[in-house]
C-alpha positions, 0 to 999 in steps of 0.5 A: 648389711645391704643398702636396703637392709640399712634403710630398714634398720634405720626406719626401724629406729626412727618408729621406735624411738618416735613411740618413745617420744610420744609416750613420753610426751603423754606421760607429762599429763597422765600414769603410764597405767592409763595410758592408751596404745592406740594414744600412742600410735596416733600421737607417733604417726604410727599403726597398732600393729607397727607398735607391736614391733617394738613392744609387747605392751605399754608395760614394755615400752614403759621398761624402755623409757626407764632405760633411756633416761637412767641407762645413759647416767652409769656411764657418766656418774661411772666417769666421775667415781673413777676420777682420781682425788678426793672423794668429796670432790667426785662426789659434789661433781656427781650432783653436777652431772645429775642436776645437767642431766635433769635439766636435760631430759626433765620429762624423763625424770619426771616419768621415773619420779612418778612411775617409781612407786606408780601401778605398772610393775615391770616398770617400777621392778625396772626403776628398782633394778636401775638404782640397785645397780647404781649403788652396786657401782658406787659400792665398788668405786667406795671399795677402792678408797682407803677410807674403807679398809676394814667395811664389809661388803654389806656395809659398803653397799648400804652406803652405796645405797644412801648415796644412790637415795640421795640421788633420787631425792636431789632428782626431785627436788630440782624437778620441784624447783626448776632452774632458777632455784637449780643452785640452791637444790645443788647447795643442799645436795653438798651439803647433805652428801657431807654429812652422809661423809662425815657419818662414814667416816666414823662408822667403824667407830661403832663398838663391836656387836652394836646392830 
């Protein structure tokens, strides 16, 4: 790539990631479904045309807000599932990463809380996507355990998926509370995933043929 290639490519960048920005700075007071292009280009510095660069509409740059904020989670709850030990432990250390990464970016789990249910649908296909994606990983970390020699893949994923609620629901408890009860959230969120344990461990005591 040439000198004045590189330049562009990261001018490129830069105006794309300022439309992010001011989207989400917007979307503190507003749903993304009445939220305005040309709001947007004006809080960004940018022209309409130069946001069509980027996005084909709000919609779409609605889809990159989610990846941005939940995108860069899989790695690092991925990290923690593949740690060695015991599950209970990955587990609470799992809720030290959500709860660092909310107090993090809270403007961006406060879109993903809002817009999960919200009127725009590509982007709650999107949220949907993200999460279903996530219990696919904890699935398949669960998998690995010996504590689930003998569950079916459908099982596996259903726990997958109670794990990844539970994850949503600490999400919006600590946007609710905010710092100074961030440790209580965090408390009940143990607590919480050890009853879920506690269930896990005895589901294949269920007699056979029971739904």
């Amino acid at each position: 790539m040439s000198h004045t290639a590189g330049i562009r490519q990261t001018q490129k960048l830069k105006t794309r990631q300022a439309l992010l920005d001011a989207a989400l700075l917007l979307l503190e007071h507003q749903s993304l479904s009445s939220l305005g292009l040309r709001e947007v280009t004006r809080a960004a510095g940018v022209t309409p045309t130069a946001f069509y660069r980027h996005f084909e509409d709000t919609a779409a740059l609605g889809v990159a807000l989610v990846e941005e904020a939940l995108g860069s989670l899989h790695g690092l709850i991925g990290a923690v599932l593949a740690e060695t030990g015991d599950s209970e432990e990955r587990l609470d250390r799992s809720v030290e990463v959500i709860a660092r990464h909310v107090a993090a970016q809270p403007a961006h789990f406060r879109f993903i809380a809002r817009e999960q249910h919200g009127g725009v649908g590509p982007v709650r296909e999107a949220i949907a996507a993200q999460l279903f994606r996530f219990a696919e990983e904890v699935a398949l970390a669960l998998a690995q355990e010996p504590g689930s020699a003998g569950w079916s893949e459908e099982d596996l994923l259903m726990l997958g998926g109670l794990y990844v609620d539970h994850m949503v629901i600490t999400t919006s408890a600590l946007l609710e509370a905010g710092p100074q009860h961030e440790r209580d959230v965090v408390r009940v969120a143990r607590r919480r995933l050890r009853l879920v344990s506690i269930g896990r461990a005895h589901w294949l005591d269920e007699a056979p043929g029971t739904d």
